[in-house]
C-alpha positions in Angstrom: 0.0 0.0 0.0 1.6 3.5 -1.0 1.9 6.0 1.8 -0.1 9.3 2.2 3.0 11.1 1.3 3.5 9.1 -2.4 -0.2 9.4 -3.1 -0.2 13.0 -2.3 2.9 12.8 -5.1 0.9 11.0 -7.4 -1.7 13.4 -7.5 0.5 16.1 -8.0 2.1 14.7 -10.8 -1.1 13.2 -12.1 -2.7 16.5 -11.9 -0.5 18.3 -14.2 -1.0 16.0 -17.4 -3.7 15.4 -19.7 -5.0 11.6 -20.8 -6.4 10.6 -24.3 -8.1 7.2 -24.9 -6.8 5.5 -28.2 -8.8 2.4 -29.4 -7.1 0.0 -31.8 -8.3 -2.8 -33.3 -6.6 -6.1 -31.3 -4.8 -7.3 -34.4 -3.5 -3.9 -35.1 -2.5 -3.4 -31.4 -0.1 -6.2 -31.2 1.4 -5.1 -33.9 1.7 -2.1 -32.5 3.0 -3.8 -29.1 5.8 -6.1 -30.7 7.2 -3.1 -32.8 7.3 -1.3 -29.2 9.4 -3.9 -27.8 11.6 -4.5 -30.9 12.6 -0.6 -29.5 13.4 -1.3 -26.0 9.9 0.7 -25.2 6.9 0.6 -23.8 3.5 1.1 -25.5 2.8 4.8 -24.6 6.8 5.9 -25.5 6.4 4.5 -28.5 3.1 6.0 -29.3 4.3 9.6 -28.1 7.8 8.9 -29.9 6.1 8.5 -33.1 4.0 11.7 -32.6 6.8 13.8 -31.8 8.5 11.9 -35.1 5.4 12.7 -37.3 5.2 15.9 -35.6 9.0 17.1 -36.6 9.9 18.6 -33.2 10.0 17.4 -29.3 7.2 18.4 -27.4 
């Protein structure tokens, strides 16, 4: 169980960024999963390193 003090953190931290919901297909989502790990990375760094690829800049 966390402590008061690292869920007062969490909320902090939680509070300062913004959530989207993607939906994939589940065939198109493993894809998506395995190319991930061929990268060392999980799901959402890949997903956010391709934006910022497509994107042409760091956010």
């Amino acid at each position: 169980m966390a402590s008061k003090a690292q869920l007062e953190a969490n909320f902090r931290y939680l509070a300062k960024k913004k959530t989207i919901t993607i939906r994939f297909d589940p065939d198109e989502l493993e894809k998506v999963k395995k190319e991930a790990e061929k990268y060392g990375s999980s799901l959402q760094g890949y997903i956010v390193q391709a934006v910022r690829d497509r994107m042409g800049k760091n956010l």
